[in-house]
N, C-alpha and C positions, 0 to 999 in steps of 0.2 A: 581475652579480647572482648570487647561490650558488643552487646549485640543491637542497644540502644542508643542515639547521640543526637543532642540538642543539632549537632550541625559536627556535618563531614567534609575536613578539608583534606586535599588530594595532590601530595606535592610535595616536599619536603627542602628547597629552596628557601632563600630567605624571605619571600611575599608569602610563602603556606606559614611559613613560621609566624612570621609579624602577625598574619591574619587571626593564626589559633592563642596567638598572647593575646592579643589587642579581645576578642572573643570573651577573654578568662577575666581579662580587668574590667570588662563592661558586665560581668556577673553568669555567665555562660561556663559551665565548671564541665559540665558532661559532654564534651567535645572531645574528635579525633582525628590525629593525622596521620595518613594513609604514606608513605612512600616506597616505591618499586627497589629503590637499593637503597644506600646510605644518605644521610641528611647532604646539602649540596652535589649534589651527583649530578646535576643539569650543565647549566650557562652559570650556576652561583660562582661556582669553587675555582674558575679562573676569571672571573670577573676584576678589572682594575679598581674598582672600590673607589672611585673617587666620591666625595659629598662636596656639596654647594648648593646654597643657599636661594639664589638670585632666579627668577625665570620671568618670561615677558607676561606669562598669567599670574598672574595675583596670586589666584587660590592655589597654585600650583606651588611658588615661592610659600606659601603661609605650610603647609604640609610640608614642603621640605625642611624650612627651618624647625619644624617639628622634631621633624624626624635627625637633623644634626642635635637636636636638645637630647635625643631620648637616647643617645649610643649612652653617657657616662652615665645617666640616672640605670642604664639597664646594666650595666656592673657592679653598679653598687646592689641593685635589687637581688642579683642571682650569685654574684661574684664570678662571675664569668666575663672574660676580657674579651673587649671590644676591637680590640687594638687601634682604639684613634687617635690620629694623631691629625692635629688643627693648628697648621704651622700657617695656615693664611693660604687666599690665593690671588694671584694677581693676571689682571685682565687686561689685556692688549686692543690696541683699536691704531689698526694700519689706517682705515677708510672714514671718510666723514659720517655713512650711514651707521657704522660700527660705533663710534661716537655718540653718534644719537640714542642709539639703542642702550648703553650702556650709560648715559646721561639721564635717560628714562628710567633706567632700572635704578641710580642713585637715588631720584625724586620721589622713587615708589619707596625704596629704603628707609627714606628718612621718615614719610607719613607714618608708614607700617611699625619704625621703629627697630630694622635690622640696621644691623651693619655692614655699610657696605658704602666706600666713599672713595672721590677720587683722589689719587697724590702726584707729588711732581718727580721727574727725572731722578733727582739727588735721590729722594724715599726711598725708589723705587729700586735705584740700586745699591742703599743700604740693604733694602731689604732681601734681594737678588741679585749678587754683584757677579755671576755667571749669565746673563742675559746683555745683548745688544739693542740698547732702547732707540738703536739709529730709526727714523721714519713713523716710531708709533707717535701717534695725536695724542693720545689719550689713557689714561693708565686709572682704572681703579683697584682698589685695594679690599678682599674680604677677607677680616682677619680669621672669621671661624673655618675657611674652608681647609680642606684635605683629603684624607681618604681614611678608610679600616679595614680592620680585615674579614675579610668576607666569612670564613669559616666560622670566626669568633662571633660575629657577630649574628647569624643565623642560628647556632650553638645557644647563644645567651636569650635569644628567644624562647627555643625551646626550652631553656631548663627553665624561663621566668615563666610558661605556659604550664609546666609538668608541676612547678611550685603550687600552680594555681587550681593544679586538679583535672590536667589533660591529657590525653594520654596517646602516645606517639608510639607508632609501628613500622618499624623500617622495614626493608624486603619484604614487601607486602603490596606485587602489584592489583592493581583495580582489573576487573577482567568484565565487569558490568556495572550498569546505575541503570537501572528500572523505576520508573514512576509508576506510583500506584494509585489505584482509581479515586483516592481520597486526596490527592496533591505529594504526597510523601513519597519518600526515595529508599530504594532497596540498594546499598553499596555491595556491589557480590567482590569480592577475594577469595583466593585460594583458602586462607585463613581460616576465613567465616563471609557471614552477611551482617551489612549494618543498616537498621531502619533509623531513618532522618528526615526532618523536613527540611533540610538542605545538605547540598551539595557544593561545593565549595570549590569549581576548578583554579586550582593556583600550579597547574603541571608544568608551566615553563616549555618546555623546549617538544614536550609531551601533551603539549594545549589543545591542540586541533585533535587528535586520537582520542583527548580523555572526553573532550565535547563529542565526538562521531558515535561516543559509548550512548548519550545519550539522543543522538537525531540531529545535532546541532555542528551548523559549519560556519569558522573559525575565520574572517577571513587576516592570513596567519604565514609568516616567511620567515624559515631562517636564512641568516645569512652566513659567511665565513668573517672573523674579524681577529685585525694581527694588534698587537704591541711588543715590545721588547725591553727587554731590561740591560743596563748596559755594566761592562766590569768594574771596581771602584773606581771613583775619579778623588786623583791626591787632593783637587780646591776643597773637593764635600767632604773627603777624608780629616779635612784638616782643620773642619768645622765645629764650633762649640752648639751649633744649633743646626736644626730641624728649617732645610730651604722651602717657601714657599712653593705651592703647584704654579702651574703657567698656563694660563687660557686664553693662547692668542688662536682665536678660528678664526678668523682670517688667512693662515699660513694654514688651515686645515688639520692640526695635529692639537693633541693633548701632550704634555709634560709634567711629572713630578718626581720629586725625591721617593729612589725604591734601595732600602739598605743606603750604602753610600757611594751609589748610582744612582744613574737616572732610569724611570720608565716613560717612553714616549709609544703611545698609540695614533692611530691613524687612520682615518676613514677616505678609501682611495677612491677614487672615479671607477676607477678599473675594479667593481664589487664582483663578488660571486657571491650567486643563489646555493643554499645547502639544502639538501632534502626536498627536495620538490614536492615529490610523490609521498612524503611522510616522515615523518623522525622513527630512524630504527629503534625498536624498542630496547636490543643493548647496547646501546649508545650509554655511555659511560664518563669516565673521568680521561678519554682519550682524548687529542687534539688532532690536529691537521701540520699535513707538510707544512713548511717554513715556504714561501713565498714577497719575499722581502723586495724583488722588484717589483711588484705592484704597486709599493707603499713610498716608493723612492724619490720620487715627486714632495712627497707630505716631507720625509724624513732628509731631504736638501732644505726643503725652508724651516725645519726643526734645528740644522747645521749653523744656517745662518742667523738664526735668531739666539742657538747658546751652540756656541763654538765648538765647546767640549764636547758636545754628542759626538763629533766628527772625530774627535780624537781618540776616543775609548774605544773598548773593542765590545761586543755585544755578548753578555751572558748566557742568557737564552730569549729563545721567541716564542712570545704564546699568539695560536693562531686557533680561534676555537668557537663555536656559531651561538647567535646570539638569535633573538627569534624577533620581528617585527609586524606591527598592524600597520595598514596603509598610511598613514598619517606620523607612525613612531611615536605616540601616546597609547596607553593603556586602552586595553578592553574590557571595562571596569562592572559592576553591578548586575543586578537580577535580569537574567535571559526574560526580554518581553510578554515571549509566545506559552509562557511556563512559569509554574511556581516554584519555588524553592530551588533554584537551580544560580547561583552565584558565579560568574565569570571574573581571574583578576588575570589577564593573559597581555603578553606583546611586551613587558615591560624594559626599558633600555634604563635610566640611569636607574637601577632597583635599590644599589645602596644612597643612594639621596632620597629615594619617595618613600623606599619600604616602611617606615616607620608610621607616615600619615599616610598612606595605602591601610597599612591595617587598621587603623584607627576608623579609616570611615568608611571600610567595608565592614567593619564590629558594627558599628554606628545606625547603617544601613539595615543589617540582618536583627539588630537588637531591638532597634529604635524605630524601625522604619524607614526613615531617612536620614541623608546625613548632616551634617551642619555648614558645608559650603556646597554651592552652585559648581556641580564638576561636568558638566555638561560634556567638552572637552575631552573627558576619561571615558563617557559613557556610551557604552557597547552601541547603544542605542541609534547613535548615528550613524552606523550602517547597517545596510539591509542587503537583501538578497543579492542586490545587484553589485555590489561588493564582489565579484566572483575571483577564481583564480587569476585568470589574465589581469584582472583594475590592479589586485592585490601585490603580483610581483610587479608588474611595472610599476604601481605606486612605493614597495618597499626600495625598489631598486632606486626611486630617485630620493626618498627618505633619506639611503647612506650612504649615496653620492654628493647630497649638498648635505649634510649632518647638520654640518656649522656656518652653513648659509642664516642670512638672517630672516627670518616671517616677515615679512612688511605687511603694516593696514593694505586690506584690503587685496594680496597678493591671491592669485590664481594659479596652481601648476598642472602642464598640460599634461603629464605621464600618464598614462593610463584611458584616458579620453577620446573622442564621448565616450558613455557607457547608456545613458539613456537620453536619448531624444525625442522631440513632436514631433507631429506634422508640419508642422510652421519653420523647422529647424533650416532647412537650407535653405528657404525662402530670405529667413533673418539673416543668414549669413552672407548673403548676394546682396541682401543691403546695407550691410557693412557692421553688422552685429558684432562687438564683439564677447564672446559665452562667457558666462562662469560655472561654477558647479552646487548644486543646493540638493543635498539628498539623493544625488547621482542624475540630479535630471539638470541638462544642458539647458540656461537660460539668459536671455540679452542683458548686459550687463550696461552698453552703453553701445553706440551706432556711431562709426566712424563715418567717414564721407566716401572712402573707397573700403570694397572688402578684404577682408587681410589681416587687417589692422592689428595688432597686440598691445596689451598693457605695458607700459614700463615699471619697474616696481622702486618703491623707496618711501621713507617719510616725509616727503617734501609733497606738494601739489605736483603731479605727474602728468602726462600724456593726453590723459583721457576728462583733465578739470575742466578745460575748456567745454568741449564739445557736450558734455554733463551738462554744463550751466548754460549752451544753449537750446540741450533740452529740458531743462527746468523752465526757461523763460519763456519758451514754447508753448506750455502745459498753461499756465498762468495767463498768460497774455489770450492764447486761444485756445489750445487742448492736446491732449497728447495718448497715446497709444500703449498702454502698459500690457505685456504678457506676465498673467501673476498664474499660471497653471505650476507654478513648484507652489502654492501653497494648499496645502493640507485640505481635504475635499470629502465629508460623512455626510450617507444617508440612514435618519434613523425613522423606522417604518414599525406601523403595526398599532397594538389596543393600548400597550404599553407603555409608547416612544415617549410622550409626556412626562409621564410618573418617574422612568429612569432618566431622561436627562435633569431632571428637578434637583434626584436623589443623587448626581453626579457633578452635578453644576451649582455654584454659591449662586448664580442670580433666578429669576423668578422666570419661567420658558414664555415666549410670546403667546398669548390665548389666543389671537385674532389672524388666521388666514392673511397670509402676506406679511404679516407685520416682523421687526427681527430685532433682535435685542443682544447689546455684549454682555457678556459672564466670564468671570475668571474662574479659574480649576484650582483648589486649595490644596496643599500639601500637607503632609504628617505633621509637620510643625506651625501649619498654619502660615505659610507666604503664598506666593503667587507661583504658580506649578504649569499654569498657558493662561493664554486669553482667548477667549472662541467668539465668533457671531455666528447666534444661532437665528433661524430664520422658520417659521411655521409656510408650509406650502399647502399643510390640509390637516385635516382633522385628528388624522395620525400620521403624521409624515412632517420630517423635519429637516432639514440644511444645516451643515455646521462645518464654520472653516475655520481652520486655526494655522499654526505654524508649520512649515512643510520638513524643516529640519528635523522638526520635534514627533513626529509624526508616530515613531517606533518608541518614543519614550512614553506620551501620552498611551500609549495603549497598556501601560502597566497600572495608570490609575482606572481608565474604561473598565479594565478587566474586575476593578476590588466591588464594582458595585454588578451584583449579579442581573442580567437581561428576564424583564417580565416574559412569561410565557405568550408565543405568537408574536414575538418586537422582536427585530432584527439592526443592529447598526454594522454598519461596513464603508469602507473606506470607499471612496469614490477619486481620491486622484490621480489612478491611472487611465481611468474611461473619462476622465472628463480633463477640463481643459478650459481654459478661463482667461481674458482681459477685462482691464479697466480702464476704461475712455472717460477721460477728465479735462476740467479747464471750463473755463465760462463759455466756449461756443461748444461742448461738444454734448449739451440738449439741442440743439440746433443740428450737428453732424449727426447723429444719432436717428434722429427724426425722418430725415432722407431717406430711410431704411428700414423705416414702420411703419404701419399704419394707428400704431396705440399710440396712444395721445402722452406725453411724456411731462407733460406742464405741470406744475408746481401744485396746478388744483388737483390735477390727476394720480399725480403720484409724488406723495409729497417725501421726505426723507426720512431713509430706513424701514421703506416699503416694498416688495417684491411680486414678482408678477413672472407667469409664462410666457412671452410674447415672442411672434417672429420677427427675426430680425434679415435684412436681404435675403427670404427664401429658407430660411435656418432657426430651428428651434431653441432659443436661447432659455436660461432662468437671470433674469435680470434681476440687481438688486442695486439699491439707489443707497451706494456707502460707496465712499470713497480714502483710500490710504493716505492720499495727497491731502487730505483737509479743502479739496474745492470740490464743487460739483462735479457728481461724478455715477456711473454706475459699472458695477461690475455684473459682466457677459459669462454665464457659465454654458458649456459646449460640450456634446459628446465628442472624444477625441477626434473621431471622424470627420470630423466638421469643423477639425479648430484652420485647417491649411485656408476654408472654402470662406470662412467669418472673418479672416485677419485677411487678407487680402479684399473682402469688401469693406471694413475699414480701413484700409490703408488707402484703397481709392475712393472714399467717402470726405476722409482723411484730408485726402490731399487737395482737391477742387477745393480744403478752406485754411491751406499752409498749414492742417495739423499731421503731424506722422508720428513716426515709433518713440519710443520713452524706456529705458532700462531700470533697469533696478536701483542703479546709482542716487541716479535721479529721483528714485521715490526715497532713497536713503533723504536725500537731503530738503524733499518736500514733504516729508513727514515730521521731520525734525525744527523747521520754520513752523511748525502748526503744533509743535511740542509732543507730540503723540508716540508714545511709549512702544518698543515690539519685543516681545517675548526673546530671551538669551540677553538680551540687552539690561532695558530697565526691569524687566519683570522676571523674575526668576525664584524659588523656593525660600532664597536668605531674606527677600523683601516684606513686606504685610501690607495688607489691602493699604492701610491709610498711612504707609510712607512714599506710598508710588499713588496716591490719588482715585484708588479703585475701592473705596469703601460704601459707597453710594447703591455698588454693585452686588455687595454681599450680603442676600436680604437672609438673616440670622431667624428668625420668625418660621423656616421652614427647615425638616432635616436636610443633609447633601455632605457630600463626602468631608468627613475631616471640620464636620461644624464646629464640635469643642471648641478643636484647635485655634481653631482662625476666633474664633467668639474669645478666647481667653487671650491672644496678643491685640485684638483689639480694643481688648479693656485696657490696654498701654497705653502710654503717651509712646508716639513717633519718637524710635529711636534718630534716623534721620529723614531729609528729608530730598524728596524730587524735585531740581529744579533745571530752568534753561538760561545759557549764559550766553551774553554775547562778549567777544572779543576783541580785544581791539583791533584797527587794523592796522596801527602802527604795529603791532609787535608781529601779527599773521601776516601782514604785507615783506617787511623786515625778515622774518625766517620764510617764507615765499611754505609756510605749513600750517594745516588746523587740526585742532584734537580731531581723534579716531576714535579715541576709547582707551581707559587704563589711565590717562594720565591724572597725577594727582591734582588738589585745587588745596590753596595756604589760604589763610584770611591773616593777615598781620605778621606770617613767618609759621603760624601753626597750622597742620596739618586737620584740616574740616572733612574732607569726600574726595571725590574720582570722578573721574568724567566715564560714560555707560557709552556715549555714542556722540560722536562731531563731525559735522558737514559745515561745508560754506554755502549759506543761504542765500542764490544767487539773484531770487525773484525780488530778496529784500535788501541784498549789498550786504550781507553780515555775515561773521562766521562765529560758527554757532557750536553747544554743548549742550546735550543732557547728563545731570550728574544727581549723583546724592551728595546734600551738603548737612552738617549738622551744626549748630549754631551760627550759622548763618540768614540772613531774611535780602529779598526782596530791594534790590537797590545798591545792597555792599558791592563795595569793590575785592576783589580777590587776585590771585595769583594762578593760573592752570598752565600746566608743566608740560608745555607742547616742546618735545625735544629735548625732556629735562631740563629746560630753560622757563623762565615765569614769562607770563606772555599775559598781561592787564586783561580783567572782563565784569563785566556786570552781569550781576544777578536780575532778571528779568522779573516784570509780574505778571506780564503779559506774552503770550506766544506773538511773533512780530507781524505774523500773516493771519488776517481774518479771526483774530482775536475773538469778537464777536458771533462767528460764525455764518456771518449771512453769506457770503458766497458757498457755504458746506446747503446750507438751509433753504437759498432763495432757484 
């Protein structure tokens, strides 16, 4: 056994395997995998294996089709059988919003260039003629999907990894991982010890223990989950081919061809939590009692959708725990708080991602970073407050609604609050209603009585209205934003300068008060955040960025080391923040000071201490909405005691509260880009318009990088589209994000972010388009339908800027 390795992965599942292959083909040969018993021993080896293709993330669908490409190339490479088989799968849609969704994911198909399209009745039951198409809308067809075999295909990892010079240790549990005072890892076994500079948790169902070895908590659930396989049926028996699988969720079950039965799985209401208190560590190749009324519900509308389920008799049942993150996406990339410490935990469909899982955890470990935006995946988004109770109430509603659909902009309440202000019940007696942004509860939009709840769907919903008459609010006179979820640093000392120079692509403000934006560059040179930073003194600086991202950015803070005597720290839990905006709210504002606030005084993107009714604020004259505006920073203490004298400062001029929504869609009339959206690691300064900002002239993180893709021409490019409102009026819907954009029938860009711009009458899109300019007409797939828009030259509000300026 080596006592040395580039990188120690810890798991022997099919994500440790993918991981330590994918590791060997990116040029990593001294690599090892660590497993407690035999390779699949976790959640692998009774996994149902299905693969598909299609997911409502982009990046997510691009790595799965990956990873359906790579089972046959990885048989041919090792000769070890994969067992796939790609008999197609076909998708059901009982409901209009199921339609949509699936009409979306065609339009994303067709850009991207998979397969995946809709067909009619007849097709459908050529292609499936044990299926009842009585009530479905809508049917598409993907022909690559199916399923493999799980063992085979974990196996064929390994042996293409062992090809490649790695070398794998079964019965061989982990009993420590010690970090040592140089960043590097000590892997203790019974066996021996291994020095690494990474660690590689891929333990599966063993996730949260193998993290506890080193200080870290998981947040982490398994669950109990049934399928069964049924005895042969004579129709399939008497088949020259291989039946499609069947993903009708709607009816809440899966189905496909197993031997010459059926296997149907089923995600019931009626969930049970497994292991609460920990996964036994000889927990094994064993299962769970059979419990088949639980599922009885799922497996009656499985009846009546393919008849013959009802009539066979059931071979056996596998009932056996699968492990979940709050959300049911992975827990992906390098632990924040630590170096070399690699997380790929929580995973559910493993045989569809496992392939691009390893690819761009190889990617990441090798390269730096990886090559899509997985934001989504990454551990990063939750934090401490994640705790046991968010985590099973949030996995428990995970796989109760499995096969629910996500809608734009959906909220779910399971697990909530987890963190709140001072101002919290205040907003919610005003008819707030919350969403959730890095576990901090904030107003999403203000109903007119408290209570109120979102309804969800692709369509304009519940909450447009009242949105759009706080947008016209804001515009017309001003409005009251709570932006305390965003991201809140104080960086202090002799230092502070020098290191955020050395950390930041733009130039730090020289001048007391003064604040300036800078974007964070990535290993490959995109856009990684965007910050305002602001000089408060001589060594003392402000800097707000995204409040999601908050736990990820501290992975780049961390690469550039802190001058001795400089100190940076997070300030968004002590502090607390609005922005009062709209053309009177220097005039509201004023009521409440005695510093002079006028244009000669404080002109914009100038900052100042001043009190405000009685209350020490840090005021800064920048606004999200694109109008006049300044943002109020507050010790927590003081946020209940500040929002309520705006609210009554507020009110004697008809201005009041303003949600988030609303700055959704009043940032998006003024074109202005926000970080997960248009700005994210895949982009470069100068396809998203932030190149102005990159002064190259000085060192700072990741200069090369960014200096050698801005010697490119723009691969594509940022722009804002307006839509028609014949066709947004007609589907009563506007892009959200994801949808594609045609120019002539061919496939240009995606729309990043879409609101109805209520101040200006338009509904509106941020996208990247590429051969496209300024003026064309194009085609954007709201609903997977084309929906006419023009490409803009101009943002429609304040173009000019003088209501930001005057």
């Amino acid at each position: 056994m080596r006592t040395h390795a580039q990188a120690v992965v810890i798991g022997g599942g099919v994500i440790g395997c993918s991981i330590l292959y994918h590791l060997t083909k990116l040029g990593w040969n001294d690599v090892v995998l660590l497993e407690r018993d035999e390779l699949t021993s976790g959640s692998t080896w009774h996994a149902a294996a299905n693969i598909h293709g299609l997911h409502d993330s982009t990046n997510i669908s691009r790595i799965q089709h990956y990873t359906m490409g790579l089972y046959k190339e990885l048989e041919q490479e090792t000769g070890q059988g994969c067992g796939v088989f790609q008999p197609g799968s076909l998708y059901l849609a009982q409901t209009e919003a199921r339609v949509h969704q699936l009409r979306l994911q065609a339009a994303k198909a067709k850009l991207y260039g998979m397969k995946f399209h809709e067909v009619d009745r007849a097709e459908a039951e050529r292609l499936h003629p044990l299926v009842d198409y009585d009530g479905i809308r809508c049917i598409m067809w993907e022909p690559e999907g199916g399923n493999v075999d799980p063992s085979g295909v974990t196996n064929a990892y390994a042996a293409g990894a062992r090809q490649n010079g790695a070398e794998i240790i079964r019965f061989c549990p982990v009993t420590g991982t010690e970090q040592q005072p140089d960043g590097t890892w000590i892997v203790r076994t019974e066996k021996g010890d291994i020095a690494t500079p990474w660690v590689v948790n891929a333990a599966g169902l063993w996730g949260r223990e193998v993290a506890a070895l080193a200080g870290i908590e998981l947040p982490l659930q398994p669950t109990e989950h049934q399928y069964f396989v049924t005895e042969t049926i004579d129709e399939i028996a008497g088949m020259d081919r291989r039946l499609p699988s069947v993903a009708d969720r709607d009816g809440e079950y899966y189905l496909r061809q197993e031997g010459q039965g059926l296997l149907v799985g089923a995600y019931e209401k009626d969930y049970r939590l497994w292991a609460e208190n920990g996964t036994p560590q000889g927990f094994g190749h064993e299962l769970f009692a059979d419990d088949l009324e639980r599922i009885e519900d799922n497996m009656m509308r499985a009846i009546d959708r393919v008849p013959v389920v009802g009539t066979a008799g059931i071979k056996r049942v596998i009932n056996g725990p699968m492990i979940w993150s709050p959300d049911s996406n992975v827990l992906f990339g390098p632990v924040p708080e630590l170096t070399g410490y690699f997380c790929c935990n929580g995973i559910i469909p493993g045989f569809s991602q496992s392939g691009g899982m390893g690819l761009l955890a190889a990617q990441w470990m090798v390269e730096g970073e990886m090559q899509y935006d997985m934001f989504p995946w990454d551990m990063a988004r939750f934090g401490a407050w994640a705790g046991t109770a968010f985590t099973k109430a949030r996995v428990g509603d995970q796989y109760a609604n499995r096969f629910k659909i996500h809608f734009p902009n959906e909220e779910r309440a399971a697990g909530r609050p987890v963190r709140v202000r001072p101002a919290y019940d205040m907003q919610r007696q005003m008819g707030a209603v919350m969403g959730l942004n890095y576990g901090w509860e904030h107003p999403l939009w203000f109903a007119d009585t408290p209570g109120a709840k979102d309804t969800d769907g692709f369509t304009r919903q519940n909450w447009w209205a009242p949105v759009g008459a706080e947008c016209r609010m804001l515009r017309d006179r001003g409005g009251i934003i709570d932006i305390s979820n965003f991201a809140k640093y104080r960086c202090t000392g002799p230092g502070a300068e020098a290191w955020l120079n050395a950390v930041f692509a733009n130039r730090m403000p020289r001048d007391v008060g003064r604040s300036c934006l800078t974007p964070l560059i990535g290993k490959r040179g995109g856009i990684a955040g965007d910050f305002t930073v602001t000089r408060l003194a001589a060594d003392t600086f402000w800097i707000i960025g995204s409040g999601m991202a908050e736990r990820y950015h501290q992975r780049f803070f961390r690469q550039v080391p802190l001058p001795e005597g400089t100190e940076f720290q997070s300030q968004t839990e002590a502090m607390c923040g609005f922005n009062v905006a709209g053309p009177d709210s220097r005039a509201m504002l004023q009521r409440l000071t005695n510093t002079s606030l006028s244009n000669e005084d404080w002109p914009f993107m100038r900052s100042a201490h001043i009190e405000l009714a009685g209350i020490e604020v840090l005021a800064l004259r920048v606004s999200f909405t694109g109008d006049l505006g300044w943002e109020l920073h507050c010790a927590e203490a003081d946020q209940a005691r500040l929002y309520t004298a705006l609210i009554d400062a507020g009110r004697a001029m008809s201005i009041g509260p303003v949600g988030s929504r609303a700055l959704m869609s009043l940032r998006i009339e003024k074109g202005y880009g926000s970080w997960g959206r248009e700005y994210s690691p895949e982009y470069w300064p100068q396809e998203v318009g932030l190149e102005r900002l990159v002064k190259l002239d000085k060192p700072f993180l990741n200069r090369d990088a960014v200096a050698e893709v801005m010697a490119q021409p723009a691969r594509e490019s940022l722009v804002l589209l307006h839509l028609d409102a014949a066709d947004t009026d007609a589907s009563g819907a506007d892009a959200t994000g994801g949808e594609p954009i045609f120019l002539n029938g061919k496939g240009i860009g995606r729309v990043t972010s879409g609101a109805y711009g209520y101040s200006v009458g338009m509904s509106l899109a941020l996208g990247y388009v590429t051969g496209a300019q300024a003026g064309d007409r194009v085609d954007v797939m709201v609903l997977g339908q084309p929906h006419k828009a023009t490409i803009l030259d101009a943002p429609p509000f304040d173009a000019s800027g003088e209501r930001l300026r005057g």
